[in-house]
ZAMARGU-4260 file (C-alpha; in steps of 0.2 Angstrom, whole numbers, plus 5000, padded with zeros to 4 digits):
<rodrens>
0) 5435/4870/6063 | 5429/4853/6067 | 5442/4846/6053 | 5456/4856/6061 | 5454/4849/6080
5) 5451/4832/6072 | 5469/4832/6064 | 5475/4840/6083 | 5466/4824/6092 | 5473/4811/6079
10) 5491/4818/6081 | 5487/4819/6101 | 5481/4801/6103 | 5492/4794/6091 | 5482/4789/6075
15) 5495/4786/6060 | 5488/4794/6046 | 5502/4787/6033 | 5513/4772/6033 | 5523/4760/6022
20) 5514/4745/6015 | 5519/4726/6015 | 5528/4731/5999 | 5540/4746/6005 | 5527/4759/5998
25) 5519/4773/6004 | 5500/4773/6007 | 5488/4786/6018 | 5473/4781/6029 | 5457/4785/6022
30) 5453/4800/6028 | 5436/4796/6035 | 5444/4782/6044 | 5453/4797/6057 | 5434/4802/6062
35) 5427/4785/6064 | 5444/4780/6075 | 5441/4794/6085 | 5422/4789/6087 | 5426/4772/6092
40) 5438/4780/6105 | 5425/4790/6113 | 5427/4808/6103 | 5408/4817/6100 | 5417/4817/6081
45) 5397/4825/6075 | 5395/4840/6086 | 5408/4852/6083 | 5407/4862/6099 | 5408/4845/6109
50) 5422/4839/6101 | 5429/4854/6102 | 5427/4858/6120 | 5431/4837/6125 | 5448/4842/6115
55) 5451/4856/6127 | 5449/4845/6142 | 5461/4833/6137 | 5474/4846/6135 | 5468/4853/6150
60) 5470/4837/6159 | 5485/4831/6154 | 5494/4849/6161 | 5484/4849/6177 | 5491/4831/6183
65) 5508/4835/6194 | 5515/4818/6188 | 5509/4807/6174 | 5500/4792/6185 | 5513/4779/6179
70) 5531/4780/6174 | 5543/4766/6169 | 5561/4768/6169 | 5574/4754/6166 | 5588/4752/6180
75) 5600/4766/6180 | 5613/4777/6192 | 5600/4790/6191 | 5579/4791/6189 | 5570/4803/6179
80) 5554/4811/6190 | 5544/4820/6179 | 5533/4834/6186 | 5521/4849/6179 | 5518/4865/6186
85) 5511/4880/6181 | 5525/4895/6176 | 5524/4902/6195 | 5528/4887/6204 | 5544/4881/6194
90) 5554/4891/6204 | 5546/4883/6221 | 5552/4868/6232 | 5543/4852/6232 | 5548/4834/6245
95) 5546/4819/6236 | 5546/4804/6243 | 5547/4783/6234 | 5544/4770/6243 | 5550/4753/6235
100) 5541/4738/6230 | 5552/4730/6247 | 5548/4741/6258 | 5561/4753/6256 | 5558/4772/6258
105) 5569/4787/6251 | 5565/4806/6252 | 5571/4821/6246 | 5567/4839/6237 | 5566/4846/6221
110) 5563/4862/6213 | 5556/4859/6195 | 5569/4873/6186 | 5584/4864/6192 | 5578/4851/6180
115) 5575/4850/6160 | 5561/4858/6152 | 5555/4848/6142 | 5537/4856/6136 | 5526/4868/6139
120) 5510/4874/6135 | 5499/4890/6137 | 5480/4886/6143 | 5468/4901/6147 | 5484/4914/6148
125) 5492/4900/6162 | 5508/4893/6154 | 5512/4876/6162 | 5527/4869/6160 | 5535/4848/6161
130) 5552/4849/6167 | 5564/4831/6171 | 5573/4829/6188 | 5585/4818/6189 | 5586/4809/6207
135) 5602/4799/6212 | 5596/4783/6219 | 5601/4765/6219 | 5582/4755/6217 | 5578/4737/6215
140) 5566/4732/6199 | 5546/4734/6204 | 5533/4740/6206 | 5535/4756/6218 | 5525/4772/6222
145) 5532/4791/6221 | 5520/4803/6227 | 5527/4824/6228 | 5521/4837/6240 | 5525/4857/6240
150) 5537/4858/6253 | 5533/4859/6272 | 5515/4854/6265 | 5508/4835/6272 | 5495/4835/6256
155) 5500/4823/6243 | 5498/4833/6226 | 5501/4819/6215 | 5505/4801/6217 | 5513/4788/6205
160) 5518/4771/6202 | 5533/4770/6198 | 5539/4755/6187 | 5558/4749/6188 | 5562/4738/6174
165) 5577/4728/6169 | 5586/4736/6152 | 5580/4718/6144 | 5574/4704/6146 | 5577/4686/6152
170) 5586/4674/6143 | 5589/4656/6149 | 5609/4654/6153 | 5611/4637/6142 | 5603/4649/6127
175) 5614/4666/6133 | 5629/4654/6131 | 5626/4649/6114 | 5616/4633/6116 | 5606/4632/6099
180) 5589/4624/6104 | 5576/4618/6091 | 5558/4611/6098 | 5540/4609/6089 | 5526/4621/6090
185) 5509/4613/6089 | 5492/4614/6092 | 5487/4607/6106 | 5470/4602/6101 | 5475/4593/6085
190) 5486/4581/6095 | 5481/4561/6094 | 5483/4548/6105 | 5475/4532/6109 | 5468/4538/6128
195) 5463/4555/6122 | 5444/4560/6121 | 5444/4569/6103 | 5455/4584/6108 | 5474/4587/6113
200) 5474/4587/6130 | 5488/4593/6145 | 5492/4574/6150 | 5496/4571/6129 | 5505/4585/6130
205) 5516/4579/6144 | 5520/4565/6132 | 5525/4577/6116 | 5536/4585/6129 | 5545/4569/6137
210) 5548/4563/6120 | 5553/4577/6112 | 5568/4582/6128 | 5574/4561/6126 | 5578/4565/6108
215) 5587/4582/6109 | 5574/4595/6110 | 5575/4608/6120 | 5558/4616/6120 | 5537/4614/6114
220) 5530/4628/6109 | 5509/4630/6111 | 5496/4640/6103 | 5486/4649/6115 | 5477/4640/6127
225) 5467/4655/6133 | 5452/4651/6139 | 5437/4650/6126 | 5420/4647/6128 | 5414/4630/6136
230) 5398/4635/6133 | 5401/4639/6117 | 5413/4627/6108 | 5412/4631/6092 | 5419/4647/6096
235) 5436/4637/6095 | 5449/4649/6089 | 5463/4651/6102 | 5467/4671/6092 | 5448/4676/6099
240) 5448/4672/6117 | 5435/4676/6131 | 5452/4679/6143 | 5471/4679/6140 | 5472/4677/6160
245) 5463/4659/6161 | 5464/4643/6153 | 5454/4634/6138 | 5449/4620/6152 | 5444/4609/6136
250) 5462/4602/6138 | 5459/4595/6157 | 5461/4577/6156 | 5448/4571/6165 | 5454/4552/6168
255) 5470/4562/6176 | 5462/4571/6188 | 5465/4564/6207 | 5447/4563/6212 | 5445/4554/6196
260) 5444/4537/6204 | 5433/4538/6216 | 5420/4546/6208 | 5404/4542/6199 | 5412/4549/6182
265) 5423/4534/6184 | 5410/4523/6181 | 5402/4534/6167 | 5418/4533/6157 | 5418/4515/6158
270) 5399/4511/6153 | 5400/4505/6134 | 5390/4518/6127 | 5403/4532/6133 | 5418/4522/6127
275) 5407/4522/6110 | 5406/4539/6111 | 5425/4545/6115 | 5429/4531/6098 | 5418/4544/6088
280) 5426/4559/6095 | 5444/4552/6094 | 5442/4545/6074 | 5436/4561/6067 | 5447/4570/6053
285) 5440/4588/6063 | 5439/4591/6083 | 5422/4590/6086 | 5421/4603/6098 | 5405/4604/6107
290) 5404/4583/6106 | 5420/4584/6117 | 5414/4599/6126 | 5398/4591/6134 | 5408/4573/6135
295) 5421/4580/6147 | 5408/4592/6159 | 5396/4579/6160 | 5410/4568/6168 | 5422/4584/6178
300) 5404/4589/6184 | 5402/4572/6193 | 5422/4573/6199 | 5418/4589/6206 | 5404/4580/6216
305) 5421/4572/6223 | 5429/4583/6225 | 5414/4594/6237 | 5418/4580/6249 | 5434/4586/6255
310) 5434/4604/6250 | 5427/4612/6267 | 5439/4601/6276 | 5460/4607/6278 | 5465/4593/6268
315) 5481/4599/6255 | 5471/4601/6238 | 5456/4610/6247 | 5468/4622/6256 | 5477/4622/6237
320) 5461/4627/6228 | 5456/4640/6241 | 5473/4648/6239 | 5471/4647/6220 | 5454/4657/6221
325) 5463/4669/6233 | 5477/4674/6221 | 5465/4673/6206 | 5455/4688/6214 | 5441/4697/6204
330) 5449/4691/6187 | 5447/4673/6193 | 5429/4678/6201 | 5425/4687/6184 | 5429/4671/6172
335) 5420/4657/6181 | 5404/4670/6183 | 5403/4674/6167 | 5403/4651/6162 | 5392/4650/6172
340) 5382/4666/6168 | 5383/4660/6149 | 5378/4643/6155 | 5363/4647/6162 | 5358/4657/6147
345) 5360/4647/6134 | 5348/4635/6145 | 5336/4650/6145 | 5337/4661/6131 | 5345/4650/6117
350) 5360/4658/6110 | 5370/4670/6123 | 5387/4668/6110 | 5394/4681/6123 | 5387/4697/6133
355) 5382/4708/6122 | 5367/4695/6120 | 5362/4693/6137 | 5348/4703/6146 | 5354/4719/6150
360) 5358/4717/6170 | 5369/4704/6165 | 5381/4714/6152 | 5394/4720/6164 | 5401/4712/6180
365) 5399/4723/6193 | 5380/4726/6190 | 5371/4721/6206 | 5360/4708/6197 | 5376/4700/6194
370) 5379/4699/6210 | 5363/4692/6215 | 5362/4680/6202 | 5380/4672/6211 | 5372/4671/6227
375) 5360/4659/6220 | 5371/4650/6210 | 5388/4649/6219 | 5389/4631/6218 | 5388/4632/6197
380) 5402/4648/6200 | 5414/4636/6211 | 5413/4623/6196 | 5422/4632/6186 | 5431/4640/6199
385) 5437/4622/6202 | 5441/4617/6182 | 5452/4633/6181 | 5460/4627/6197 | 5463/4610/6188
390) 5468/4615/6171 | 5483/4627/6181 | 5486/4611/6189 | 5488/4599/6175 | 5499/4612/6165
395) 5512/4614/6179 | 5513/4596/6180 | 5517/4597/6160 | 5530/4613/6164 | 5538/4601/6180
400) 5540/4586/6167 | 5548/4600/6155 | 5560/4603/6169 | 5565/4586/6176 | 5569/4581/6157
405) 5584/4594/6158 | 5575/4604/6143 | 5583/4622/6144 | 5567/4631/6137 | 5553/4620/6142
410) 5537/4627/6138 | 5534/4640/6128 | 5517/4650/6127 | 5508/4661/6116 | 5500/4677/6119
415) 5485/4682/6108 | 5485/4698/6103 | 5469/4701/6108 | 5449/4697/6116 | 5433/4694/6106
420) 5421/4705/6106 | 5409/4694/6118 | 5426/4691/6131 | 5426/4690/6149 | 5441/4701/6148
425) 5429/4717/6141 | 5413/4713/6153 | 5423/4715/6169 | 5432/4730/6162 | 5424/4737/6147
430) 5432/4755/6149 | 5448/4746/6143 | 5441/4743/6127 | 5435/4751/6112 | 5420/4741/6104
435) 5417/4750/6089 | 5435/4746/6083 | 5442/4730/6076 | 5460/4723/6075 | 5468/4717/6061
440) 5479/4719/6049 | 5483/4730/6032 | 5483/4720/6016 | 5499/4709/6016 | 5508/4694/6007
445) 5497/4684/6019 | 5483/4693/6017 | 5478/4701/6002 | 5464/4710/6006 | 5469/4714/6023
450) 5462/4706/6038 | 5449/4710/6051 | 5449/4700/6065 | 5435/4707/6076 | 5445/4708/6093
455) 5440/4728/6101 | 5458/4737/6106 | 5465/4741/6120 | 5462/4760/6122 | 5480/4766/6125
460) 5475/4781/6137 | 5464/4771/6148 | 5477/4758/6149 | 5490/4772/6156 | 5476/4777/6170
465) 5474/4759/6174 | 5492/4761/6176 | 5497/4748/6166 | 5488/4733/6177 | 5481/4724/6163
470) 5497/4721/6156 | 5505/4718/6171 | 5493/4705/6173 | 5492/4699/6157 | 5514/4695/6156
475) 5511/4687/6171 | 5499/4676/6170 | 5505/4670/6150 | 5522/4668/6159 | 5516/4653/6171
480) 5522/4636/6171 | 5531/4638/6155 | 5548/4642/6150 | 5545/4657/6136 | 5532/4668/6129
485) 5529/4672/6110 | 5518/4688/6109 | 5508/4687/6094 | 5511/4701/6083 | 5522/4710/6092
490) 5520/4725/6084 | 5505/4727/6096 | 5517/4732/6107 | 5520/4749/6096 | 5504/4748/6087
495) 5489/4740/6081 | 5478/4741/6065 | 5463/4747/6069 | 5447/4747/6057 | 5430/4754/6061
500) 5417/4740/6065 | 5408/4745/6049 | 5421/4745/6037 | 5432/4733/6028 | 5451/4730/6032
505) 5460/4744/6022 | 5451/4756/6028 | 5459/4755/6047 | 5476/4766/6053 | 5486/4762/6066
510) 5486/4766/6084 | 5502/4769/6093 | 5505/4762/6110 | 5519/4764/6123 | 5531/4751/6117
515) 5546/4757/6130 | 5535/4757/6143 | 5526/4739/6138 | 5544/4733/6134 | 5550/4739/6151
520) 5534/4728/6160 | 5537/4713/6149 | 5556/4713/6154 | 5553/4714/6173 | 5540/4700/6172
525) 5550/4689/6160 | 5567/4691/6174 | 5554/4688/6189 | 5548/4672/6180 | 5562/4668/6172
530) 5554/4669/6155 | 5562/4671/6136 | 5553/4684/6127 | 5549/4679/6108 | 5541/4695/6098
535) 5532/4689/6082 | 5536/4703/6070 | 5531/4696/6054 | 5520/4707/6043 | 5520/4726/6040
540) 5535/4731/6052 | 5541/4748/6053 | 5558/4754/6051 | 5567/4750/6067 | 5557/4741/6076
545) 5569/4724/6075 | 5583/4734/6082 | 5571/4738/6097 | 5567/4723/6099 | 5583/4718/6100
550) 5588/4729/6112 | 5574/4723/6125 | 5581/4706/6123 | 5567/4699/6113 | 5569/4687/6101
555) 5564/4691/6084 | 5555/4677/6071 | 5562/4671/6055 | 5551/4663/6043 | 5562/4653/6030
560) 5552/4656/6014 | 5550/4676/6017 | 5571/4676/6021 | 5575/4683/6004 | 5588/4694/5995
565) 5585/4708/5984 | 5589/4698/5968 | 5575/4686/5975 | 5588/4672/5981 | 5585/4665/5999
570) 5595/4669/6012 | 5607/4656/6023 | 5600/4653/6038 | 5618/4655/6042 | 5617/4672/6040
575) 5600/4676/6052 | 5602/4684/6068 | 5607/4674/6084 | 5593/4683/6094 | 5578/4675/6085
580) 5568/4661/6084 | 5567/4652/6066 | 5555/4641/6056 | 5551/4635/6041 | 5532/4638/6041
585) 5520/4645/6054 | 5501/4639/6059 | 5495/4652/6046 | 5504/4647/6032 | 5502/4633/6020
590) 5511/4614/6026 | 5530/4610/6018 | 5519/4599/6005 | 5506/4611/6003 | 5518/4626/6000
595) 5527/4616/5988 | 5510/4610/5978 | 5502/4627/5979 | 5487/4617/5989 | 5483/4636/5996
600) 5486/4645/5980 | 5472/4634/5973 | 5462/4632/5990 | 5462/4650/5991 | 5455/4652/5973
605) 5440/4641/5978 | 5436/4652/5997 | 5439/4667/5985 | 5453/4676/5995 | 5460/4682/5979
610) 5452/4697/5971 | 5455/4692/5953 | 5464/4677/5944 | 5478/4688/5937 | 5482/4692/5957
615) 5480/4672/5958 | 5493/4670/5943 | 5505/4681/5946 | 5505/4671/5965 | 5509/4657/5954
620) 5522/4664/5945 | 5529/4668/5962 | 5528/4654/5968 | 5537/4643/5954 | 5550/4655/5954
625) 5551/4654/5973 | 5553/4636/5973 | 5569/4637/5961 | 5578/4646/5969 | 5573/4636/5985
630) 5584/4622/5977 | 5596/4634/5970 | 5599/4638/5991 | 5595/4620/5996 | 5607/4611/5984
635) 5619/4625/5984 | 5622/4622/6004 | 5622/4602/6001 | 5606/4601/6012 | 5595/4590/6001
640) 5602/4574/5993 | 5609/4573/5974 | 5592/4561/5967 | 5583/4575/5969 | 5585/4588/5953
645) 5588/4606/5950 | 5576/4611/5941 | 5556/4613/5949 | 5550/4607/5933 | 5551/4588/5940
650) 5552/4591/5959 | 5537/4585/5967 | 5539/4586/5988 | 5546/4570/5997 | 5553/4565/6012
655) 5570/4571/6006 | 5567/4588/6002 | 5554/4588/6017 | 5568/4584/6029 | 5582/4592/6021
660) 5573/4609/6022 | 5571/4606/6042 | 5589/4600/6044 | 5595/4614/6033 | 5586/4627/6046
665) 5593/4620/6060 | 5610/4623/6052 | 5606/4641/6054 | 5611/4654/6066 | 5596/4659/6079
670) 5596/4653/6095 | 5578/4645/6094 | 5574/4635/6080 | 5554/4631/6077 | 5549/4615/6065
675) 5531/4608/6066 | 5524/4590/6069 | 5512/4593/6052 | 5528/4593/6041 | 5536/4576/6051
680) 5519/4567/6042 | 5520/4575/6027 | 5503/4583/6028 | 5497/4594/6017 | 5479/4603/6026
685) 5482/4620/6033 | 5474/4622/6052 | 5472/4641/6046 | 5466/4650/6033 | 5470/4668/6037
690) 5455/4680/6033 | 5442/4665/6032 | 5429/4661/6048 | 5418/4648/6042 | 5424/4648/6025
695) 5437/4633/6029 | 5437/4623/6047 | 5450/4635/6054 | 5456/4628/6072 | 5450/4609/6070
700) 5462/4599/6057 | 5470/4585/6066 | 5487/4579/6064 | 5485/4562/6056 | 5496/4552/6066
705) 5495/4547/6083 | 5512/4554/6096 | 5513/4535/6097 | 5514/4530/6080 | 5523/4547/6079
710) 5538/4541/6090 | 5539/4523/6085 | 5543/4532/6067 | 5561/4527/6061 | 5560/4542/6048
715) 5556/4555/6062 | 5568/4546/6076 | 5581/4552/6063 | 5574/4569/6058 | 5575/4571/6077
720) 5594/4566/6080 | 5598/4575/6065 | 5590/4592/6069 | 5599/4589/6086 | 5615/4588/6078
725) 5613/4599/6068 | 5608/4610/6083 | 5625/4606/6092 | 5635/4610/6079 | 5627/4626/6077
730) 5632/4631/6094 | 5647/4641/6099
</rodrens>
């Protein structure tokens, strides 16, 4: 009995028990796997009769609500209302009435048979039934509410927001015209200068951006910059974020900061032994992330000081940083708590890595001790109050640079696909996630062995009864001060590989989520921000889910070395869809010169990511005769120049192949085209390994160059007015 309702709850809750792999085949989950999903979902999945009876009051509760608690339709002539009554009151009138976003109110009556049916279901000898009405109304896009009431009654029997979205989303005009734009993606820790303090930071990437528009570009596209751990530093992966909502305030740049000046950290930065310590933290080959960490709070903790001087007056910036703290609400509360929180315990317990390590009145946000403990500390709180406050600042002064430089994307930002397990994010609402769950990934051509990334999902049926305020939230607070939004892995947005805490990566199954419905919010928020949407849909992708995309106005990716025909030849970038944003590598693939090397082939073999050395050499096989046909495409579209031969045997990379590759991309079709400062030096180190931790020093490679030295380049100058000309000429 117990096996049969666990096949009814993994079909209810949307567990795939079968799918196609990397490689176009067929493969099932594990059977176990469905159990321990349903566990880390919240299923007593060992006591028969419990799961059995919890089973029935899902069913139970899903018939018994009216309307579901959230509905999101795109703009039509006519909206859906979706209601559900038991068999005896189909036949009966009910008033319902929506009140806009605006302010707007509209009312009418309905009587549920005049509609579809569109389900029903027997419980206890009661047939309920779900039936669509369709109202004739003319609404704005928003974020209304509809609530229904049997007629002539005043009690409201069911109440739901009710989402209008546009049918896609937003698209920069220039772009919608047919203006082919290319632009970097970097990291912005790994930046260089000569002024920075060991790390990337907002004021260098001010100068990437000004640069970058002067010679054509059009766009800088960042990893995340959620915020991390400052606290913690070594927790420094930007896909494993304590909040998607905040900022990593690592990237402040302190000397910019307007109480700067006239602050004692002024004269702290210019004592010798500080300069001597920034010179350390700027020379090394790796960020050194907790040496930058404590050099930049020691000094924004005595600008701060500064800054208290003025903040109870009604000066501008204190009235601007008590609105900023206003709009941020509990979210903005919950993060600078839980700094400070973490703070104060690494101070008195030793390692308090995230919540789950802390004393047990201080794992969840709205405990009262929580509470107590910011009363007494409420000037450590408004620290970081203040440093989120400044990092929102100093990235709109980057996103206003973006604009006055005429750049028709700007910005673009990158949304992880998820929160660590020791996140802000699941302390203030932990019934949002499930913690015995993992995200990752099944085995793929990145990935062999699959990948585990220890981020807890998203439980898709506590997101609906939130009604889809997380998300809202999430879309809108990525969509700030920028000009586009890549969603990593946007298959999230249909469904996520989940794998139990205890097991390894193949042993997950996917969890489906309500992509229209998510699509539908992501649209509205990109038009109300005026945001292009970029969908990272690389990996295992199902079977129409490019066409979707497509539809929603999101902008697909195309990787140039996984473009490939079926006889194994690569396909013209001439010939990739217009609605997509193209690149030659990505942050978790190999460099241009360590691609063409096989640096990760062999530096895998050595962090053992392969599981035997024929997998190794049939990767290398692969590879070699990749890179043939690589020139066969190259030299076949007159992209790389003559010196350089056709056959791999005695092709080594160099500039000209380096460089012919990127112009050869930007030849290509897709509005967007992506090319990364790493290939303009002709490095060879990846900044990621996938499916390593500390196996390699993800997250910390440098580029080699300063922007500088970068931009005083003749080389790169050219790359640059070649990529744009090419870019031009690719336009309509």
């Amino acid at each position: 009995m117990s096996d049969q309702i666990i096949e009814q709850l993994v079909k209810l809750r949307g567990i795939e028990t079968s799918y196609v792999d990397a490689w176009g085949n067929p493969a099932q989950v594990v059977p176990e796997s469905k159990s321990k999903l349903l566990r880390a979902l919240g299923y007593p999945v060992d006591d028969a009769e419990q799961l059995a009876q919890r089973y029935e009051e899902d069913v139970l509760n899903y018939w018994q609500k009216v309307m579901p608690v959230v509905k999101v339709v795109r703009v039509a002539s006519e909206y859906p209302l979706e209601i559900r009554v038991p068999i005896e009151l189909a036949n009966k009138a009910f008033t319902w009435k929506l009140k806009t976003e605006q302010g707007e109110e509209f009312k009418g009556q309905i009587t549920p048979v005049d509609g579809e049916l569109i389900e029903a279901h027997a419980i206890n000898d009661v047939e309920y039934q779900a039936y669509i009405v369709n109202l004739s109304l003319e609404l704005p896009i928003g974020y209304h509410t509809l609530s229904i009431s049997v007629k002539g009654g005043r009690k409201v029997l069911a109440e739901t927001r009710y989402i209008v979205a546009p049918k896609a989303a937003y698209i920069q005009p220039q772009i919608a015209n047919g203006k082919k734009v290319w632009g970097p993606s970097v990291q912005l820790y790994c930046l260089r200068t000569e002024t920075n303090w060991g790390i990337g930071d907002f004021s260098d990437l001010q100068v990437l951006v000004k640069n970058i528009a002067e010679r054509g570009g059009d766009f800088v596209g960042l990893n995340p910059i959620h915020s991390l751990y400052p606290a913690n530093p070594e927790a420094a992966s930007p896909y494993s974020p304590s909040s998607r909502r905040w900022l990593n305030v690592v990237y402040i740049d302190v000397e910019a900061i307007n109480e700067f000046a006239e602050s004692d950290a002024a004269a702290l930065v210019a004592s010798a032994a500080f300069q001597n310590r920034l010179e350390q933290l700027r020379s090394s080959e790796w960020v050194d992330y907790t040496g930058v960490t404590e050099a930049k709070l020691e000094a924004l903790k005595l600008v701060f000081k500064q800054f208290q001087t003025i903040q109870k007056g009604r000066t501008k910036r204190a009235n601007a940083f008590r609105t900023f703290i206003k709009e941020g609400g509990e979210s903005l509360q919950a993060q600078a708590t839980y700094d400070a929180l973490q703070a104060h315990l690494y101070d008195s317990i030793g390692n308090a890595w995230g919540w789950p390590a802390w004393p047990d009145e201080y794992k969840e946000y709205h405990l009262p001790a929580v509470a107590e403990w910011v009363k007494t500390n409420q000037e450590a709180v408004d620290f970081y109050l203040w440093l989120q406050w400044i990092a929102d600042e100093q990235l709109a002064a980057v996103d206003a640079v973006a604009k006055e430089s005429g750049m028709a994307m700007g910005l673009y930002r990158d949304l992880a696909v998820g929160v660590s397990e020791g996140s802000v994010e699941i302390w203030a609402n932990g019934d949002l996630y499930s913690l015995d769950a993992s995200v990752g990934a099944p085995p793929d051509i990145l990935g062999p062995l699959g990948q585990k990334w220890g981020l807890p999902p998203m439980d898709p049926a506590v997101l609906e009864e939130q009604q889809y305020q997380p998300m809202v939230d999430l879309f809108r607070s990525n969509m700030r001060s920028c000009g586009s939004l890549r969603i990593d892995h946007a298959m999230a947005l249909l469904r996520l590989w989940l794998v139990p805490v205890e097991d390894s990566a193949d042993k997950g199954a996917y969890l489906y989520y309500p992509i229209q419905d998510l699509l539908g919010i992501l649209a509205l928020e990109s038009h109300r921000n005026q945001c292009l949407i970029i969908g990272e849909d690389l990996g295992t992708v199902p079977d129409g889910i490019f066409e979707v995309l497509q539809e929603n106005g999101v902008h697909s990716y195309r990787i140039f070395f996984f473009e490939q025909a079926e006889d194994g030849g690569f396909i013209s970038p001439a010939h990739y869809p217009e609605q997509a944003m193209s690149a030659v590598t990505t942050h978790d693939m190999p460099t241009l010169r360590g691609f063409w090397h096989c640096d990760d082939l062999a530096l895998g073999r050595e962090l053992g990511i392969y599981p035997d050395e024929e997998v190794l050499q049939s990767l290398y096989q692969d590879r070699h005769e990749n890179k043939q046909k690589l020139l066969d495409t190259l030299h076949g579209h007159q992209s790389i120049p003559d010196y350089i031969s056709r056959d791999v045997n005695w092709v080594g990379m160099d500039k000209g192949l380096n460089y012919g590759i990127q112009v050869h991309m930007a030849k290509g079709s897709c509005n967007l085209l992506s090319v990364q400062l790493e290939d303009w030096m002709e490095m060879d180190k990846p900044v990621n390994v996938p499916g390593t931790s500390s196996e390699y020093p993800n997250w910390r490679r440098k580029l080699t160059w300063n922007l500088s030295d970068l931009f005083n380049n003749h080389d790169v100058q050219h790359l640059m007015y070649s990529l744009t000309d090419a870019r031009n000429k690719a336009s309509k």
